[in-house]
C-alpha positions as CSV (number, residue, x, y, z in Angstrom):
1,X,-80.0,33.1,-13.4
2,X,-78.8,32.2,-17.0
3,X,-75.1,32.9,-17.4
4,X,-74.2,32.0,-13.4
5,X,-73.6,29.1,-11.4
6,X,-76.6,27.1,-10.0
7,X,-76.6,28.7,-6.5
8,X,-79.3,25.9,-4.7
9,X,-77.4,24.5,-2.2
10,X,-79.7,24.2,0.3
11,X,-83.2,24.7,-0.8
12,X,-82.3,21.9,-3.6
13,X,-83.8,19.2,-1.5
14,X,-87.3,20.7,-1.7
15,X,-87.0,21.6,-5.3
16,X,-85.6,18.6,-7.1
17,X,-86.9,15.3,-8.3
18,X,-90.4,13.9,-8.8
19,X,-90.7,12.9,-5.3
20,X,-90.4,17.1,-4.6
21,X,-93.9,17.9,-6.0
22,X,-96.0,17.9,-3.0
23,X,-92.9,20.9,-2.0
24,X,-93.1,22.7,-4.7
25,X,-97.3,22.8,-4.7
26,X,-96.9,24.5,-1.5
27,X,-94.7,26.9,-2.4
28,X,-96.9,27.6,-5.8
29,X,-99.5,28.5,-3.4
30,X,-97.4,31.6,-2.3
31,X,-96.3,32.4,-5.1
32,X,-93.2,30.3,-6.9
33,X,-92.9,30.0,-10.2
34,X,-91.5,27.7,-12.6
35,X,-87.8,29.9,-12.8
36,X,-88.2,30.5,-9.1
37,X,-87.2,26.6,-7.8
38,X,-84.6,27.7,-10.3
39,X,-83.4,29.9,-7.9
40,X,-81.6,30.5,-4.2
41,X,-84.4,30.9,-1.5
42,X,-83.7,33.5,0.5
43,X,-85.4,34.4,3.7
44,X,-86.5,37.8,5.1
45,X,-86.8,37.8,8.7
46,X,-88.7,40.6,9.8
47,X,-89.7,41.5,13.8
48,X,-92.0,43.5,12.6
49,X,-94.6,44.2,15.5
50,X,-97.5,46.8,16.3
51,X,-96.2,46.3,19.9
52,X,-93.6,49.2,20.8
53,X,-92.4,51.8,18.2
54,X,-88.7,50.2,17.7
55,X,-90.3,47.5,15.0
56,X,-94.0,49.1,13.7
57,X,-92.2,50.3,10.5
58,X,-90.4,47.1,9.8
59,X,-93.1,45.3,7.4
60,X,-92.5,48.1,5.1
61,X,-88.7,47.5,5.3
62,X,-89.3,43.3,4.9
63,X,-91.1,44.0,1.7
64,X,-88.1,46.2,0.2
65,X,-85.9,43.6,1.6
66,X,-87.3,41.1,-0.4
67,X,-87.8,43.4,-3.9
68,X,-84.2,43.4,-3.4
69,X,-83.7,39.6,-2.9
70,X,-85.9,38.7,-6.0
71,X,-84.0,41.9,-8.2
72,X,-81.1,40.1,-7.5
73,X,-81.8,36.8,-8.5
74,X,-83.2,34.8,-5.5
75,X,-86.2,33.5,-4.8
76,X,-87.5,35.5,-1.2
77,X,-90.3,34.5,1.4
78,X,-90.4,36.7,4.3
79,X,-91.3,35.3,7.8
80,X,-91.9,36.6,11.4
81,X,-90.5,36.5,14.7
82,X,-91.3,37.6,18.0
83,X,-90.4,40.8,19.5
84,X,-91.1,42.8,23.4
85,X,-91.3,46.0,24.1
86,X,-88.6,47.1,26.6
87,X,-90.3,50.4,27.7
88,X,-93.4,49.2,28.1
89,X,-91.9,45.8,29.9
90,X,-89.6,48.0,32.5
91,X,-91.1,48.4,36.3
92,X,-93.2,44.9,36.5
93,X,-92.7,41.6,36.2
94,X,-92.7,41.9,32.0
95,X,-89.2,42.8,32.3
96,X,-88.0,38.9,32.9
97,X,-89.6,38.1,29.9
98,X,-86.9,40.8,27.7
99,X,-84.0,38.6,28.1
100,X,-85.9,35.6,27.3
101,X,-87.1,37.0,24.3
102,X,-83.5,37.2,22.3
103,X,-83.8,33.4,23.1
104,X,-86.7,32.8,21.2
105,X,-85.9,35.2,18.7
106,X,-82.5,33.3,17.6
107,X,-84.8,29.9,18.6
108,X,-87.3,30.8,16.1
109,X,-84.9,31.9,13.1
110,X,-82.4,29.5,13.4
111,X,-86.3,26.5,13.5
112,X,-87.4,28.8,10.1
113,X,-84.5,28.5,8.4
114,X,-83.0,25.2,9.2
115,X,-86.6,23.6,8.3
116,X,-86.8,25.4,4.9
117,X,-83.4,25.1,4.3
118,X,-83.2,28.6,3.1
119,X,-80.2,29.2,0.8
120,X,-79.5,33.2,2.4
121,X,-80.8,35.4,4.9
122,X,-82.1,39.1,5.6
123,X,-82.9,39.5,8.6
124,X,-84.3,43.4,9.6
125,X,-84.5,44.6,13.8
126,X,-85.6,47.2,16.2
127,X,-86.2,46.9,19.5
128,X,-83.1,45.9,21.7
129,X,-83.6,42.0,21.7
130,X,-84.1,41.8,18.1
131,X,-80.7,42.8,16.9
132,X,-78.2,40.1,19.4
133,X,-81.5,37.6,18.3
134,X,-80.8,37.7,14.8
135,X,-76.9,37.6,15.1
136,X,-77.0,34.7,17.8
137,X,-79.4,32.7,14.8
138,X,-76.7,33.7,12.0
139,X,-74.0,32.4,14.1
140,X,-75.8,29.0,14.1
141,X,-76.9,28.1,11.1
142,X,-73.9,30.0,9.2
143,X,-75.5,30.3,5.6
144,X,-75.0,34.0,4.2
145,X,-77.0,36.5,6.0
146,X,-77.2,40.4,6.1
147,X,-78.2,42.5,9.3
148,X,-80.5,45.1,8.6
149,X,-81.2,48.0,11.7
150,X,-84.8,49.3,11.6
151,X,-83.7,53.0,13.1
152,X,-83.8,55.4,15.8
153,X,-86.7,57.1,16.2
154,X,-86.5,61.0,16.0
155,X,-86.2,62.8,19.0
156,X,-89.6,64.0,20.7
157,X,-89.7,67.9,21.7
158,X,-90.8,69.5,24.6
159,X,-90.5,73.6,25.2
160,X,-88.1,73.8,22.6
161,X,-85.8,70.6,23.8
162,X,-85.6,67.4,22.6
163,X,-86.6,64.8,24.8
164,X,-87.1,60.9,24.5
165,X,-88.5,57.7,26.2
166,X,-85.5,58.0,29.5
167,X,-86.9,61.5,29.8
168,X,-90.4,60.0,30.8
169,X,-89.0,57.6,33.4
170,X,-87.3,60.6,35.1
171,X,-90.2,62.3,35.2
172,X,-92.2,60.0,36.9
173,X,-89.1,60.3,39.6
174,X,-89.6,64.4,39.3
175,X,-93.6,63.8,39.6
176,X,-92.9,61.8,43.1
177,X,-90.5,64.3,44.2
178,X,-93.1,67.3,43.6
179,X,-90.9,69.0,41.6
180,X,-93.4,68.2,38.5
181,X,-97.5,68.4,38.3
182,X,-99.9,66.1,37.1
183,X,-99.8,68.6,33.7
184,X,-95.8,68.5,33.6
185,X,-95.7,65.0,33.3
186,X,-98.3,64.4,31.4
187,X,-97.1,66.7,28.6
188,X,-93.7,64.8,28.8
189,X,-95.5,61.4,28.3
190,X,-97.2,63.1,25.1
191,X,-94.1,64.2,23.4
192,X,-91.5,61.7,24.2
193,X,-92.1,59.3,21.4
194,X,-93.1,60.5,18.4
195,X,-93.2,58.0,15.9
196,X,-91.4,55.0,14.6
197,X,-87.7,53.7,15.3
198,X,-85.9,52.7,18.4
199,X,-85.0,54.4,21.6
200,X,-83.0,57.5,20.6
201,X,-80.0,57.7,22.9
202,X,-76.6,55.7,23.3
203,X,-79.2,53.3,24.4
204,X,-79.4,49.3,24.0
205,X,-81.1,49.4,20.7
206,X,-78.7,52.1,19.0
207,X,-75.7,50.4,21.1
208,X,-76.0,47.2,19.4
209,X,-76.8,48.4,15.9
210,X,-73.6,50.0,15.6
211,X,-71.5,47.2,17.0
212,X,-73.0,45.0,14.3
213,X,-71.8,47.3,11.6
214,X,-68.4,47.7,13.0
215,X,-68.6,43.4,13.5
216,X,-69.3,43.8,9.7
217,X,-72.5,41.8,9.5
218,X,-74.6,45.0,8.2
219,X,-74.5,47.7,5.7
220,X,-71.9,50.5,6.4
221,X,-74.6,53.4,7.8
222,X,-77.5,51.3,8.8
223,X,-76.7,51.3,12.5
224,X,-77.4,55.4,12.4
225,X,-80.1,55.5,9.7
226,X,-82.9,57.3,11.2
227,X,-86.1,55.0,11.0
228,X,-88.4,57.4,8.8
229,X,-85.4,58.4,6.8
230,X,-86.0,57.3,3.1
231,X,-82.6,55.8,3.1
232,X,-83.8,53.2,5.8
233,X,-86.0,51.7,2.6
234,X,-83.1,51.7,0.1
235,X,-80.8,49.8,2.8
236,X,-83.0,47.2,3.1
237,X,-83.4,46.6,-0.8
238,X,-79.5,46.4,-0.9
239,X,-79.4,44.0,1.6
240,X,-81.3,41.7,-0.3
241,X,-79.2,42.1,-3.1
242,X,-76.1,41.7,-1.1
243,X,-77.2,38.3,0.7
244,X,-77.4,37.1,-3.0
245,X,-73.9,38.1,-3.9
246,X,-72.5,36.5,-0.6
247,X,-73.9,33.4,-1.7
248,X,-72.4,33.7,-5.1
249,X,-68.9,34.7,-3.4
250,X,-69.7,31.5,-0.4
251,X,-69.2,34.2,2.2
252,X,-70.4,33.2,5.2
253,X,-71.4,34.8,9.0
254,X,-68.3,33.1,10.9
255,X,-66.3,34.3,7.9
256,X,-66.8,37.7,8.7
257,X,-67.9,37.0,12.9
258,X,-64.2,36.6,13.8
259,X,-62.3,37.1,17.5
260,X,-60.6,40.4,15.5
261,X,-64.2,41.6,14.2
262,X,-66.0,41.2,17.7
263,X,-62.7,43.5,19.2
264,X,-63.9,45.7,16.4
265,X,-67.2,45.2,17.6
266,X,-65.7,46.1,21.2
267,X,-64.3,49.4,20.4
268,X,-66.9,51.0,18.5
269,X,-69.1,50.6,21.8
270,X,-66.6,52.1,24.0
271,X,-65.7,54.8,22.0
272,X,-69.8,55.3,21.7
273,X,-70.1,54.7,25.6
274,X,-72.9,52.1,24.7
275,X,-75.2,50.4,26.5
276,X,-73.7,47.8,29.5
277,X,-76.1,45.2,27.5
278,X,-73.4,45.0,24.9
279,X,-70.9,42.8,27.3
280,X,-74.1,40.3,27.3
281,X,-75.2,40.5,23.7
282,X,-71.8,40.6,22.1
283,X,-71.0,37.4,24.6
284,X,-73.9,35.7,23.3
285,X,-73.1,36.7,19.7
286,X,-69.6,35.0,19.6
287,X,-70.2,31.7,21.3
288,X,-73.2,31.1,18.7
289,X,-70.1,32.1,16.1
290,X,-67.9,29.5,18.1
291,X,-65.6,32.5,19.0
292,X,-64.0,32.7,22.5
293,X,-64.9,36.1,24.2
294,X,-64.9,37.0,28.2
295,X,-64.9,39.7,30.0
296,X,-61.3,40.0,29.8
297,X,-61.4,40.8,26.4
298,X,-63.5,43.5,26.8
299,X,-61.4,45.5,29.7
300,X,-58.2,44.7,27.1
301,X,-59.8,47.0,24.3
302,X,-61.4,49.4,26.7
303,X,-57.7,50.1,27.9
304,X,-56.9,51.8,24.7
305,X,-60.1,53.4,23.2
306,X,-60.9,56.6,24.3
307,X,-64.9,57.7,24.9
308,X,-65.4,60.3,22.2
309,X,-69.3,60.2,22.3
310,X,-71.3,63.2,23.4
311,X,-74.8,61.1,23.6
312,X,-77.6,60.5,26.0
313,X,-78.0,59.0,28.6
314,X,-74.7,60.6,29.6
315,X,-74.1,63.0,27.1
316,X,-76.4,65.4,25.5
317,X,-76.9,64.3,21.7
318,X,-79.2,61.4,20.0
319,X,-78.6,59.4,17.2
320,X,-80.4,61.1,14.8
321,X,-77.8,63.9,15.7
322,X,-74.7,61.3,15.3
323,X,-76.3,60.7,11.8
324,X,-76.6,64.2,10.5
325,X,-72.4,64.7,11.2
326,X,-71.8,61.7,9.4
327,X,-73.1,58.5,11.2
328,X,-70.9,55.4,12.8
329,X,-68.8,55.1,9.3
330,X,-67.7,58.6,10.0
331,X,-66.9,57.9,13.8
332,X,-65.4,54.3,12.7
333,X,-63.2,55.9,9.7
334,X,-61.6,58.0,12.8
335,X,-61.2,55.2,14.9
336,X,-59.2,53.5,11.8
337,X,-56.9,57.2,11.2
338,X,-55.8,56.3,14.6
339,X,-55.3,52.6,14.2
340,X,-58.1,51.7,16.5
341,X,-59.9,48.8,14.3
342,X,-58.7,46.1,12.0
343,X,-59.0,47.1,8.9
344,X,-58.2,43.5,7.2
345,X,-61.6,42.2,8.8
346,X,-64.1,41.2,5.7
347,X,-67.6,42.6,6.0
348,X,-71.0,42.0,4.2
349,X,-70.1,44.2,1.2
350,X,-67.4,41.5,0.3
351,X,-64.7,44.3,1.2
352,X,-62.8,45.1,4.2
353,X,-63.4,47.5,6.9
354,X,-60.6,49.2,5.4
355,X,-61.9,49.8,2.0
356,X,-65.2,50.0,3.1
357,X,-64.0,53.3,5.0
358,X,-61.8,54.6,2.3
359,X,-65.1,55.3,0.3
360,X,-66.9,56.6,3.7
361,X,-67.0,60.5,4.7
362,X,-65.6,61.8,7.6
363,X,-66.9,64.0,10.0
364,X,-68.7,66.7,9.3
365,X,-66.1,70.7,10.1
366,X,-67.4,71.8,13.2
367,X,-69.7,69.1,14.7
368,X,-69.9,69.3,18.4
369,X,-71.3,65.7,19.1
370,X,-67.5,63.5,18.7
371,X,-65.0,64.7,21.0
372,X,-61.5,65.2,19.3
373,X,-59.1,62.1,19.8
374,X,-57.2,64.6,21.3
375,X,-59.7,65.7,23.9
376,X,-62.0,62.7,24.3
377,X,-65.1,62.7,27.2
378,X,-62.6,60.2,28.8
379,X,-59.0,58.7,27.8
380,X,-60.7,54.8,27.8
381,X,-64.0,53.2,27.5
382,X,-66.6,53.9,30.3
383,X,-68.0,50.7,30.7
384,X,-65.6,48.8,33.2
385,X,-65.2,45.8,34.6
386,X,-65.2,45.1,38.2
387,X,-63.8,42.3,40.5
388,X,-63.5,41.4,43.9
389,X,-65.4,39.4,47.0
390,X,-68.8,40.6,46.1
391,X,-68.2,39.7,42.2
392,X,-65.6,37.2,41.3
393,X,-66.9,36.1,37.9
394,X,-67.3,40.3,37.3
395,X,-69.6,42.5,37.3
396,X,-69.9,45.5,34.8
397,X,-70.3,49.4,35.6
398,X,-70.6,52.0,32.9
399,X,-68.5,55.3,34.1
400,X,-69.5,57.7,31.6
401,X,-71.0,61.0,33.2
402,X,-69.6,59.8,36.4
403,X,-67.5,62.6,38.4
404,X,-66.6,60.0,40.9
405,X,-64.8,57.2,40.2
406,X,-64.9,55.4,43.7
407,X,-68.1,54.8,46.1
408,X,-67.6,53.9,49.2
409,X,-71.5,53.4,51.8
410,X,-73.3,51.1,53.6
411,X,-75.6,47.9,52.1
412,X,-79.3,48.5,51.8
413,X,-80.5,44.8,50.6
414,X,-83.9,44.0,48.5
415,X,-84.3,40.9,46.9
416,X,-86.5,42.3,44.6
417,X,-86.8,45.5,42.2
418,X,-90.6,46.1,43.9
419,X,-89.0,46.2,47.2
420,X,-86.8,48.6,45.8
421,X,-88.9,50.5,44.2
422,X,-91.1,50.9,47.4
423,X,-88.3,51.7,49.3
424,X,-87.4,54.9,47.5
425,X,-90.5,55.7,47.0
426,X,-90.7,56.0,50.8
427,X,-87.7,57.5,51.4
428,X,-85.7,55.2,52.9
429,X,-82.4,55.6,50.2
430,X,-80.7,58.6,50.8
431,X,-77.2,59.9,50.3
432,X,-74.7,57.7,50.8
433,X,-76.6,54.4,50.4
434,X,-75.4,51.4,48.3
435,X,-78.4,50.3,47.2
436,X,-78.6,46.0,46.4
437,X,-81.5,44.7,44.4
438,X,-80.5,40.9,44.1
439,X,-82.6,37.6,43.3
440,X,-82.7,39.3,39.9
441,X,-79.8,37.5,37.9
442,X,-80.4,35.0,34.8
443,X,-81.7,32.2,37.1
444,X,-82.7,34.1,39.9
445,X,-85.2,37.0,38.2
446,X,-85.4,35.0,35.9
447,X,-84.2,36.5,32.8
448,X,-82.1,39.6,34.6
449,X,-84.5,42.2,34.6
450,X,-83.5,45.9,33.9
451,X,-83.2,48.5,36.6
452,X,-84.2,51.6,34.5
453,X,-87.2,52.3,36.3
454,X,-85.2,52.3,39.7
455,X,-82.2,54.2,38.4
456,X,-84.7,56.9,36.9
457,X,-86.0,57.1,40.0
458,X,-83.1,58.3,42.0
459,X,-81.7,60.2,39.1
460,X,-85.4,62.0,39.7
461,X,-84.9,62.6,42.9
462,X,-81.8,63.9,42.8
463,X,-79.7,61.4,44.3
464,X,-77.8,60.7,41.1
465,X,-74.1,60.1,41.8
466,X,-75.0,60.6,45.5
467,X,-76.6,56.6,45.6
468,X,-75.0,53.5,44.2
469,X,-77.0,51.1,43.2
470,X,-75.8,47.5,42.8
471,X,-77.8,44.6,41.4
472,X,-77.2,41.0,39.9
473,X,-79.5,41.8,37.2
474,X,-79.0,44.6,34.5
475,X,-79.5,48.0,33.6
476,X,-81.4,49.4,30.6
477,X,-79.3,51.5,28.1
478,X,-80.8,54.3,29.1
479,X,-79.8,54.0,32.8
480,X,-77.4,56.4,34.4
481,X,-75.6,57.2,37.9
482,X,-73.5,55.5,39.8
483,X,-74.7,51.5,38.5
484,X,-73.0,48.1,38.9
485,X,-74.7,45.5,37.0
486,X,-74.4,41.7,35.8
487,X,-72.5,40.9,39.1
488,X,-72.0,37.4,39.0
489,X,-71.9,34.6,40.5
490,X,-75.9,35.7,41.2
491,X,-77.2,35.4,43.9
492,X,-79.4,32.8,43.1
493,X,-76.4,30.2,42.8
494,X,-74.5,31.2,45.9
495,X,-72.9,33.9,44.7
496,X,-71.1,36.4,47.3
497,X,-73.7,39.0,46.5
498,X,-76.4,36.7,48.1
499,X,-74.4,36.6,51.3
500,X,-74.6,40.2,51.7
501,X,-76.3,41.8,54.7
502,X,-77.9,45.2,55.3
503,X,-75.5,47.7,57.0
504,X,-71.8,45.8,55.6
505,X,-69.6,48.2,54.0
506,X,-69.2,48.1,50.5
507,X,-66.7,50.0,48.3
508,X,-66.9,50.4,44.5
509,X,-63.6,51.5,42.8
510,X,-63.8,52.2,39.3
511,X,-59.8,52.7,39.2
512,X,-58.5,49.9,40.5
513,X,-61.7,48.3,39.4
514,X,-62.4,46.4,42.5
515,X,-65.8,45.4,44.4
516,X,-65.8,44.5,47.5
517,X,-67.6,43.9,51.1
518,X,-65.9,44.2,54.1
519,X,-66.7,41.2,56.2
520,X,-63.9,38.5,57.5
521,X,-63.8,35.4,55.7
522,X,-65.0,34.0,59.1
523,X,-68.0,35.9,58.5
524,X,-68.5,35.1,55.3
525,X,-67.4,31.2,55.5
526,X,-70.6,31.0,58.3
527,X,-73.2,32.8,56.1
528,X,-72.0,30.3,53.5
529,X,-73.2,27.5,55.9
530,X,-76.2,29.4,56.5
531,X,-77.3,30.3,53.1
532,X,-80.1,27.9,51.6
533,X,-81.0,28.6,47.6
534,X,-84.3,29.8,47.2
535,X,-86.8,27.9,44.9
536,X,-87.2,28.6,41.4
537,X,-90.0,31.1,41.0
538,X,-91.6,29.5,37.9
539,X,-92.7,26.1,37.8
540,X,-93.5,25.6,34.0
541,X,-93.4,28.0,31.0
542,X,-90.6,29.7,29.4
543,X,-89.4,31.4,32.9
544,X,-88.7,27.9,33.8
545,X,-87.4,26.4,30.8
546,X,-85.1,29.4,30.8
547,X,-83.9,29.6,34.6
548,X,-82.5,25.9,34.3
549,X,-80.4,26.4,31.0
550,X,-79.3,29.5,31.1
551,X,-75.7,30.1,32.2
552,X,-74.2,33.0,33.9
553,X,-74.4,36.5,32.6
554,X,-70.5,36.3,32.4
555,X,-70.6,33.9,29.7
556,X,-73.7,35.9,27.6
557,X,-76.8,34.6,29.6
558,X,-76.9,32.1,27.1
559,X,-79.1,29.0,27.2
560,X,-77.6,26.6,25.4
561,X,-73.6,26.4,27.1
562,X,-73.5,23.5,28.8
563,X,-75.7,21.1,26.4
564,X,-72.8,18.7,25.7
């Protein structure tokens, strides 16, 4: 550190003065030297886990990290969070603990760092909780932090097509309907994953990667770095470099987590037709970053960014695919030609978006998986905002695929996805049927479990566009159809969705974006009278700490709103 300013600004107060030697003997027994209390400590947050694919790989990528951190002068310790498997959570009642889980992650970051009072921040994710965990921790304790994406995992192959981990919960739908045998499906359940990295599609996972490179809190390309590309490792060691130059600069996460890199942020994910859990996560994201975003933000940049994305669930392509014609740089460096994205916005290199993308490549001649601006998928973002007497807070659909933009069918109501679930199983949705799973929302499931299990279902039986399904809870990344999600109020709280009755009429509008029941006010007023909240299904635990904060899934699920 000779020649530069003395960086401790933090970490001083455990490596100064006599009364600092019991500190510095426990951080001599991992490893600090003399010239290291000399130095900025710098944290490597890893999520590394042997529980789902998305995050196996990621102690390797924590250890580059940190080569990186201590190559460019500060002093790194790497620590561990928490992190679920999606996948394996979806269908039971493991999927109210997902939500939760970005909770803890931020929770257990923001505990790490504030206690150690850690100069700078790496901080390396996978799975879909682990990214909006990280960026919800940055946003609170603000000291210079980097975003590193673990990858997408390669696409699995299956009679000469690639396949991946949506492709198994379709085929559990095909198995039911008979159209698949016990060999069929098993061979799909063999091939769909094969190896590290997260889920391969416009899914959650890869949705929120790239919106936290075009927010500008992660290395231009990480977000479509495949996980076993050797790239991934040289990524992380720059990172660890960069959080070391931020410090020096005094660059900070709410320096570069503004309202105008969040509409960034915004843009990238519609253009990309991402994941549905990006109006949540991106919600959460700014109000840990003390920035104002609603719903109303999002529907005001989807109005002018066209869906250009060929991907999966929708689409056809993967991620690895987007990466080999040039990656999200390439797709954002368009997005800028046609004065999509704010350029002026400062990123984690120290630079603009703008000259961050002047030294980017464009897309590769003759690439089939980014539409033209001139011929997009569709003329404005798929994932839509919808009001009316069943949602007045908003609920979200994502359009993309969808040759229908208006529904119109009669209620069929579960308050639970495994009443659901048996339902189709027996047969009783068919054509025509709007399909409600409520008592699922924040406070109600708790923790708004994801439908995919349900929504694979009908898309395996062949009722997909044909069946609308509406819930208060969400839908994974990889969920497609006809789906309204995140309507709120739930129905937990009273919410209009609660009040609904099998066989009312319901009609879902995508162009004038309205949802709504048709039953008088009279009707409804008396069902209001009627209607009695259900007890909280946990008693003690995180499901219960977590029903009582948490706040509507229009304002981000968060849990920690209306603390003042």
């Amino acid at each position: 550190m000779e020649g530069k300013k003395d960086l401790r600004i933090r970490s001083k107060v455990i490596s100064e003065g006599v009364n600092r030697v019991p500190n510095r003997s426990m951080l001599r027994a991992v490893g600090f030297t003399d010239d290291d209390f000399k130095k900025p400590m710098i944290g490597i947050a890893s999520t590394w886990s042997e529980v789902t694919p998305c995050n196996v790989h990621i102690d390797a990528l924590a250890r580059q990290a940190k080569s990186g951190a201590k190559d460019g002068g500060g002093a790194p310790m790497i620590f561990n969070t928490i992190t679920v498997a999606d996948g394996i959570a979806m269908g039971h009642e493991g999927m109210n603990y997902s939500l939760p889980s970005r909770e803890v992650i931020a929770d257990s970051i923001e505990t790490v760092v504030g206690a150690e009072r850690l100069d700078g921040v790496v901080a390396i994710g996978g799975c879909d909780k682990t990214t909006p965990g990280c960026l919800i921790s940055m946003g609170r304790f603000n000291v210079p932090s980097v975003y590193v994406y673990g990858g997408t995992i390669k696409p699995g192959n299956l009679n000469g097509e690639d396949i991946d981990i949506v492709s198994s919960f379709e085929a559990v739908g095909q198995h039911q309907q008979g159209t698949i045998n016990d060999e069929q499906l098993h061979k799909v359940e063999c091939s769909a994953c094969p190896g590290p990295g997260a889920c391969g599609g416009m899914y959650t996972a890869n949705t929120m990667a790239a919106a936290v490179e075009a927010l500008g809190m992660s290395i231009p390309g990480s977000s479509s770095t495949p996980a076993v590309d050797d790239y991934k490792e040289q990524e992380c060691r720059q990172a660890g470099e960069m959080v070391v130059q931020l410090l020096e600069k005094e660059i900070y996460p709410r320096d570069i987590m503004t309202k105008k890199a969040f509409e960034n942020a915004i843009t990238v994910v519609m253009a990309l037709g991402g994941s549905t859990n990006a109006f949540l996560h991106l919600t959460a994201i700014a109000h840990s970053a003390g920035v104002d975003l609603s719903l109303d933000d999002f529907e005001r940049v989807r109005a002018n960014v066209p869906h250009i994305a060929d991907l999966k669930p929708s689409g056809k392509y993967v991620m690895q695919d987007l990466f080999e014609v040039g990656g999200v740089p390439a797709v954002m460096k368009l997005l800028h030609e046609h004065g999509l994205l704010h350029g002026d916005c400062l990123t984690v290199t120290g630079k603009t978006v703008a000259e961050n993308l002047a030294e980017a490549p464009s897309l590769k001649e003759g690439q089939v998986v980014i539409k033209s601006m001139d011929d997009p998928i569709k003329p404005n973002g798929p994932l839509v905002v919808l009001r009316g007497n069943l949602a007045p807070e908003g609920a979200v659909a994502k359009m993309s695929g969808q040759k229908i933009s208006r529904f119109e069918g009669y209620a069929k109501v579960y308050d639970s996805e495994a009443e659901a679930t048996e339902a189709i199983e027996a047969g009783e949705i068919v054509e025509g049927d709007v399909l409600v799973v409520r008592q699922v929302g924040p406070k109600g499931g708790p923790g708004m479990p994801e439908m995919l299990s349900i929504t694979a279902m009908i898309v395996g039986r062949g009722l997909g566009g044909k069946v609308a399904l509406m819930t208060d809870g969400r839908f994974s990344g990889g969920s497609h159809g006809f789906v309204i999600g995140h309507v709120a109020p739930e129905a937990f709280v009273g919410g209009p969705i609660g009040l609904l009755q099998n066989g009312d009429k319901v009609t879902i509008d995508s162009g004038t974006q309205e949802i709504n029941m048709d039953v008088s006010e009279e009707e409804l007023e008396q069902r209001k009278r009627d209607w009695k909240q259900p007890p909280l299904k946990y008693k003690t635990g995180i499901l219960a700490k977590y029903a009582k904060l948490v706040s509507s899934s229009a304002k981000g699920a968060v849990t920690d709103a209306d603390l003042e």
